[in-house]
MIDREN-613878 format. One line per 3 residues: number of its first residue (from 0); their letters; for each residue x, y, z of N, C-alpha, C, O. Coordinates in pm, whole numbers. Layout:
// residues N
NUM> A> X,Y,Z,X,Y,Z,X,Y,Z,X,Y,Z  ...
// end
This chain:
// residues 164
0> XXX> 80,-118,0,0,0,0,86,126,0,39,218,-66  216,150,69,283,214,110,311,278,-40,295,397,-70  358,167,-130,432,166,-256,356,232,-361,397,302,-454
3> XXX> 194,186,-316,123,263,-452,137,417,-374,211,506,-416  80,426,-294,74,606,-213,227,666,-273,239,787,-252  302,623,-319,445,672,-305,439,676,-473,487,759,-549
6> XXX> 379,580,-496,392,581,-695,300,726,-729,325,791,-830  208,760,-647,120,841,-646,120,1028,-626,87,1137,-674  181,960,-524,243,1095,-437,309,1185,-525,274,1291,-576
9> XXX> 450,1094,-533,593,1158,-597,584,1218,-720,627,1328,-753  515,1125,-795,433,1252,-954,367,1342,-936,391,1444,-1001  269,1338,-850,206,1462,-793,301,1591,-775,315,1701,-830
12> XXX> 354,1525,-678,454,1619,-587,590,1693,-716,654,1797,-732  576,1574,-773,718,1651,-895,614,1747,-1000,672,1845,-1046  524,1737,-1026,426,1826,-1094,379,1930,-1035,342,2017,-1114
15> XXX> 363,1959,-903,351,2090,-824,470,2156,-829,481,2276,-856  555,2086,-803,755,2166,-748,765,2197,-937,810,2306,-974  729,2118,-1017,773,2179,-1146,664,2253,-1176,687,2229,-1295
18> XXX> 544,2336,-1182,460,2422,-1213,499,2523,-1131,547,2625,-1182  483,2511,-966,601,2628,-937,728,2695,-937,745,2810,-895  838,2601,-998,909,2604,-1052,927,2729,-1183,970,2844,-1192
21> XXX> 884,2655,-1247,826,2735,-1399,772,2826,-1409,819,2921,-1471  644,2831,-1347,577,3002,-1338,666,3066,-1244,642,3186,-1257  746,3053,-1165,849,3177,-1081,923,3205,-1185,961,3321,-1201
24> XXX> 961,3100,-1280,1091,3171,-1368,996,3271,-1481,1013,3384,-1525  901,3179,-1499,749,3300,-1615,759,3444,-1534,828,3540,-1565  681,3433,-1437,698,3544,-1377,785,3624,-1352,771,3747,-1347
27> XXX> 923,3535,-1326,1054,3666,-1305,1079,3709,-1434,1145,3813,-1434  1045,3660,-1566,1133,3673,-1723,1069,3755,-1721,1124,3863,-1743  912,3757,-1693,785,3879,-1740,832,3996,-1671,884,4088,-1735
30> XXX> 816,4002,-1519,874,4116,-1489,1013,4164,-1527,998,4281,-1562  1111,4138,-1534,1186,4153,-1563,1239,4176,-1736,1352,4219,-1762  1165,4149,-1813,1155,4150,-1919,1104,4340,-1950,1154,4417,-2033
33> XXX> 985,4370,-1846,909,4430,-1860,1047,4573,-1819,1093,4643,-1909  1072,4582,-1731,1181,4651,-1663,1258,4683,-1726,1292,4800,-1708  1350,4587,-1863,1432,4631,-1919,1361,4689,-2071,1424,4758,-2152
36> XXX> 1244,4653,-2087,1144,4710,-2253,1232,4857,-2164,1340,4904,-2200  1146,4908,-2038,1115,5038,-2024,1237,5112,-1997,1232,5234,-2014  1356,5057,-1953,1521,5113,-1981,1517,5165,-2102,1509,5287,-2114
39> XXX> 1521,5108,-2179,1564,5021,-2339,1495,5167,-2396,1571,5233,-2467  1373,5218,-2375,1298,5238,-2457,1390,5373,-2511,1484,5391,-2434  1387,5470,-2619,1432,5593,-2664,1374,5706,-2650,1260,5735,-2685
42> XXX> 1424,5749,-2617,1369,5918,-2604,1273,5950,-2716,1278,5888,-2822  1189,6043,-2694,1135,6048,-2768,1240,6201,-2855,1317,6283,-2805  1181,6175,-3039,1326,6277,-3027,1167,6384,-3134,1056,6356,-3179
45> XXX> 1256,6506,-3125,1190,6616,-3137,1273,6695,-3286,1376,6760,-3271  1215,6679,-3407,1270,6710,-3473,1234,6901,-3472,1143,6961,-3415  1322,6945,-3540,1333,7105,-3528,1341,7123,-3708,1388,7046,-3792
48> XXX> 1273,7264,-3724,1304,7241,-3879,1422,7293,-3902,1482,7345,-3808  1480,7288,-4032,1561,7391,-4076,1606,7531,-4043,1714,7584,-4019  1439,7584,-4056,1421,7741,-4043,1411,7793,-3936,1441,7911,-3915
51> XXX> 1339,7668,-3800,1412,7734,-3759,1556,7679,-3619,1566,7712,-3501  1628,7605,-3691,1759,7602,-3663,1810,7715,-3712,1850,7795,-3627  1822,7749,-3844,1851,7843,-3924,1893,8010,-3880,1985,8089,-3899
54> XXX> 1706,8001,-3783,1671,8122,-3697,1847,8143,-3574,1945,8216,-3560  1785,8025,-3520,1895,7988,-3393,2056,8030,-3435,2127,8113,-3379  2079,7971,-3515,2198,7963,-3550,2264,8137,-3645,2378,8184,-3644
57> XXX> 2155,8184,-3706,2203,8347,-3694,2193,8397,-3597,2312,8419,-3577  2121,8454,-3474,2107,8451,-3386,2261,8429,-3304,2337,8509,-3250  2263,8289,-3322,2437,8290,-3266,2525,8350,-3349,2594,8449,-3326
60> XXX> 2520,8301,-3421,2652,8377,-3524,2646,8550,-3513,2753,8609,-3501  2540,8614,-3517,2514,8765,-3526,2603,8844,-3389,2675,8944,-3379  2553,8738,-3294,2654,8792,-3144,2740,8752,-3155,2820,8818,-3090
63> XXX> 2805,8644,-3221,2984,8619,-3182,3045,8658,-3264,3165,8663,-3238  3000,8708,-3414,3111,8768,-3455,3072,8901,-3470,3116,8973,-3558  2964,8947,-3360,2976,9111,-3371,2986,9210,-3519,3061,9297,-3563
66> XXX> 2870,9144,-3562,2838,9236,-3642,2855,9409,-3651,2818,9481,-3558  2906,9451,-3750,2922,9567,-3678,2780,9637,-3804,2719,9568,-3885  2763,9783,-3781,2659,9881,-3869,2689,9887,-3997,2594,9899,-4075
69> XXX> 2842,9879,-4058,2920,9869,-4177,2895,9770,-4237,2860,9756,-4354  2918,9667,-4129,2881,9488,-4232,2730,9441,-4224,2698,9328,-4260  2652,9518,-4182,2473,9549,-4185,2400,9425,-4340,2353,9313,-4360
72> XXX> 2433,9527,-4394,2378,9504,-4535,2460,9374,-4600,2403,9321,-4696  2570,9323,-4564,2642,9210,-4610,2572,9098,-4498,2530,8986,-4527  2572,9130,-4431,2516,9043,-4315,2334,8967,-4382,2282,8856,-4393
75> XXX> 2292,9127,-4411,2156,9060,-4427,2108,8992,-4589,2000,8957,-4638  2247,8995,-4638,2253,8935,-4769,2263,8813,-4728,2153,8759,-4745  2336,8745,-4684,2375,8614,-4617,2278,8535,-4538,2251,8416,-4553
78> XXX> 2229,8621,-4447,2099,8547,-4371,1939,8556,-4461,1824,8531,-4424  1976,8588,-4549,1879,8612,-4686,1915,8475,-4760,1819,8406,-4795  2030,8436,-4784,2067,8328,-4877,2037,8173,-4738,1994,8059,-4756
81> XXX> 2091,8257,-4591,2095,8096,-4509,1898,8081,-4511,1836,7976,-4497  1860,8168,-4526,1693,8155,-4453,1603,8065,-4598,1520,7974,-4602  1662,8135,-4686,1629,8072,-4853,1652,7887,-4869,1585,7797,-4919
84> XXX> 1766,7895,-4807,1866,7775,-4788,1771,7663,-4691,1750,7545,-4718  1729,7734,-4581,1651,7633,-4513,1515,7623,-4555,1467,7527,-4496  1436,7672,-4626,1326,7685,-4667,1296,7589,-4758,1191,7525,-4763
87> XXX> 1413,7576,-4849,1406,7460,-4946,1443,7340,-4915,1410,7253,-4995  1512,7301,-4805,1552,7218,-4701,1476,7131,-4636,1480,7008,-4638  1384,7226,-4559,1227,7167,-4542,1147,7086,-4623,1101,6973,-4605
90> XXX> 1137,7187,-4741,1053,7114,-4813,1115,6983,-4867,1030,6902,-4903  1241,6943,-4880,1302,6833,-4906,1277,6739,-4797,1237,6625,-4821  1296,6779,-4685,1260,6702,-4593,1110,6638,-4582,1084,6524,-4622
93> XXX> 1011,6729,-4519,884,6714,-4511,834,6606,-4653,766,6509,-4620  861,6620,-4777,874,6531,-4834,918,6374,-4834,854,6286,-4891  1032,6355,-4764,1066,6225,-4720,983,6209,-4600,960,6088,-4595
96> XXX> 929,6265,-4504,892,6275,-4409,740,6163,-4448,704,6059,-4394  681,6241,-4561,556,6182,-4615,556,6075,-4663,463,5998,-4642  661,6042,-4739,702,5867,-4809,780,5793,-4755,826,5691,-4807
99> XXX> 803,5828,-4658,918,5745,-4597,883,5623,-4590,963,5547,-4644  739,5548,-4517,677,5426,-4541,684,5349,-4657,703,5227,-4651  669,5417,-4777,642,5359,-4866,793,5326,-4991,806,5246,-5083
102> XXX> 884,5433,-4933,1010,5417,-5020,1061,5268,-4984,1059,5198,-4884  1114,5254,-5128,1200,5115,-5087,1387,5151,-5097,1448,5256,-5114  1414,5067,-5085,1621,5110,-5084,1641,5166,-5217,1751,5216,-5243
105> XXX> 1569,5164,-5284,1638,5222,-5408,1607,5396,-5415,1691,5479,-5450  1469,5426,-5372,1398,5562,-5332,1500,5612,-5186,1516,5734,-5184  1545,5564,-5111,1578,5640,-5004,1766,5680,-5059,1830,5784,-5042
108> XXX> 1796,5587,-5108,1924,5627,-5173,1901,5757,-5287,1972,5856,-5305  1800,5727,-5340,1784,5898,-5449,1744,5994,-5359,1795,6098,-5400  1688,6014,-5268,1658,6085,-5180,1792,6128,-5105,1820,6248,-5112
111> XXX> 1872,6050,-5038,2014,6128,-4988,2078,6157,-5128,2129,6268,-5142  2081,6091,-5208,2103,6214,-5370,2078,6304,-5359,2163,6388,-5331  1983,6326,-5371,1919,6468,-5361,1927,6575,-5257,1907,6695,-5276
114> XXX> 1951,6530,-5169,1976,6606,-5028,2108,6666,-5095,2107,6774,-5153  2217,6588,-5082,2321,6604,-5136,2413,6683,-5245,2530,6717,-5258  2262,6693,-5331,2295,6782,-5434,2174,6913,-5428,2134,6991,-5514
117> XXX> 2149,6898,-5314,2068,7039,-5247,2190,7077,-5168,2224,7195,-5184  2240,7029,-5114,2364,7096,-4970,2431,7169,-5055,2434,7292,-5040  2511,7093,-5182,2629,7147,-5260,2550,7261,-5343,2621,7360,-5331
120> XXX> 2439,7296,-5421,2356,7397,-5457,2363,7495,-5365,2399,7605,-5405  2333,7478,-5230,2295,7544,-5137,2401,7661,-5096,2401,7784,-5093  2520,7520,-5056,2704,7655,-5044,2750,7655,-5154,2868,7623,-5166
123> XXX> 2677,7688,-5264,2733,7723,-5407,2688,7862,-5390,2765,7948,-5432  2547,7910,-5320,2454,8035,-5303,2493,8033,-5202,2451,8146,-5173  2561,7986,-5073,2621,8036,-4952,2746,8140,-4991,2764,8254,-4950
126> XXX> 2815,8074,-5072,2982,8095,-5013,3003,8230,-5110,3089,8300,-5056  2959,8285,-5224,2972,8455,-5248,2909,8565,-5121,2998,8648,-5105  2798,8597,-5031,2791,8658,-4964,2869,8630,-4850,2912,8728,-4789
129> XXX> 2905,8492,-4798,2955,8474,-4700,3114,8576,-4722,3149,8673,-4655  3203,8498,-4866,3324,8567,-4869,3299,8711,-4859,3357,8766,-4765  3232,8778,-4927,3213,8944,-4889,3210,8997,-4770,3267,9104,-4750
132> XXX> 3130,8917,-4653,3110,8962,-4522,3213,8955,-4473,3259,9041,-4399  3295,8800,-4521,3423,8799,-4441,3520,8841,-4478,3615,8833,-4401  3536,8892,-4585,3639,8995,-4656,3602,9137,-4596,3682,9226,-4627
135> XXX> 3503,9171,-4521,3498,9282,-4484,3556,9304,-4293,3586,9406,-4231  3552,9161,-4253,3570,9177,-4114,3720,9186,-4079,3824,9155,-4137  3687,9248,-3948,3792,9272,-3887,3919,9151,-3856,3901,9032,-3883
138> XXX> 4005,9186,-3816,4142,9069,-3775,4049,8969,-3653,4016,8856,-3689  4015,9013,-3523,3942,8964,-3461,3801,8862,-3479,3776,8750,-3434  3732,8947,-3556,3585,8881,-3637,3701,8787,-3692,3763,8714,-3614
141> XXX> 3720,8789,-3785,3843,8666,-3866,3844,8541,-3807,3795,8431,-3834  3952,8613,-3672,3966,8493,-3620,3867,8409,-3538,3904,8295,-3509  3769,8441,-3504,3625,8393,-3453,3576,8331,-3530,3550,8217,-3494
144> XXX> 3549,8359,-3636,3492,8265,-3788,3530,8171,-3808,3455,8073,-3817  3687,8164,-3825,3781,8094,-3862,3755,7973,-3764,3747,7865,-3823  3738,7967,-3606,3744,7865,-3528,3616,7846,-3509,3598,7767,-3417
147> XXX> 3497,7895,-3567,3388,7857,-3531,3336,7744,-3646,3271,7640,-3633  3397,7816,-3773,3365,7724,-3906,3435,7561,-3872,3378,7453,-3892  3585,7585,-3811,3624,7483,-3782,3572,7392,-3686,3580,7272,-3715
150> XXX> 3530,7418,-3598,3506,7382,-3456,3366,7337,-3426,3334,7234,-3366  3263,7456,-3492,3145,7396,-3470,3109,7514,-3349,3200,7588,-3312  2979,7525,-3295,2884,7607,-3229,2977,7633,-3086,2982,7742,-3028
153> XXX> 3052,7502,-3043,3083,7483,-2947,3199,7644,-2859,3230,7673,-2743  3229,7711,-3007,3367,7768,-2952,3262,7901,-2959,3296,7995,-2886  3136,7921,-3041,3028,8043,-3022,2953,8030,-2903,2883,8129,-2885
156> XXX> 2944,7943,-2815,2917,7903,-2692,2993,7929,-2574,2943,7939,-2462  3135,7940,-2606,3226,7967,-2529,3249,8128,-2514,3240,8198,-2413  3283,8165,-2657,3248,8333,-2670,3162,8433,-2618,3183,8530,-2545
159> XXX> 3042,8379,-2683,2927,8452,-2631,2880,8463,-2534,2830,8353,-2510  2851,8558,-2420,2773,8594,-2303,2681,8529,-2263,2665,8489,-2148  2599,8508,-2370,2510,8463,-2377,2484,8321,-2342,2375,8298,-2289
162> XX> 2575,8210,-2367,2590,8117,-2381,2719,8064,-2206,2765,7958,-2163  2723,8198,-2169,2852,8148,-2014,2760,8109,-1927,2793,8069,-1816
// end
């Protein structure tokens, strides 16, 4: 009698210890699963347009290299060509923006084409007002340009008041 209770038992008993077994590890993968989705997950990101980065970025440039009343009118030739520049930019964008679903690899490669041969268009109509402005500035302005073109926002950040 002993022997059947024991033939009986012990399957039982190994079928409880393995269902609890198993759902603790279910349960820890789930939670834990769940914990790292919400690490994991990305920022949400915030695109900005062109125009107005565009805005921003004269804005900086106007205070660090100190525009002066003389370089006025060269100045607003330039932020005439950067504001033009982002306008058409947009619309390149906002465009991919709309097909992006539906392009396949062959459409998204003509598309950075095109970007591409918008950028080089773009400082083709950048770089005559720019040289004038900067043919007009001072030794100082010069050298501000010079390390900002190189450097990036980072050294108009450092300069500017505005930005300490």
């Amino acid at each position: 009698m002993k022997q059947k209770a024991y033939k009986v038992a012990f399957p039982v008993t190994l079928v409880v210890v393995m269902v609890a077994f198993l759902s603790t590890i279910f349960f820890a993968n789930a939670n834990l699963s769940f914990a790292i989705l919400d690490k994991n997950k990305s920022p949400k990101v915030v695109r900005i347009s062109a125009v107005d980065y565009t805005e921003i970025r004269i804005k900086q440039l106007q205070g660090a290299l100190k525009i002066t009343e003389a370089q006025k009118e060269l100045w607003n030739n330039l932020i005439q060509v950067m504001r033009g520049n982002a306008k058409d930019m947009d619309v390149l964008i906002e465009d991919r923006i709309e097909n992006t679903k539906t392009m396949n690899a062959v459409e998204h490669m003509k598309f950075h084409s095109q970007i591409t041969e918008a950028q080089s268009n773009q400082l083709k109509k950048f770089i005559p007002p720019f040289e004038a402005l900067y043919n007009s500035m001072s030794d100082e302005q010069k050298k501000i340009t010079d390390t900002t073109f190189r450097t990036g926002m980072t050294v108009i950040m450092k300069i500017d008041p505005l930005f300490s």
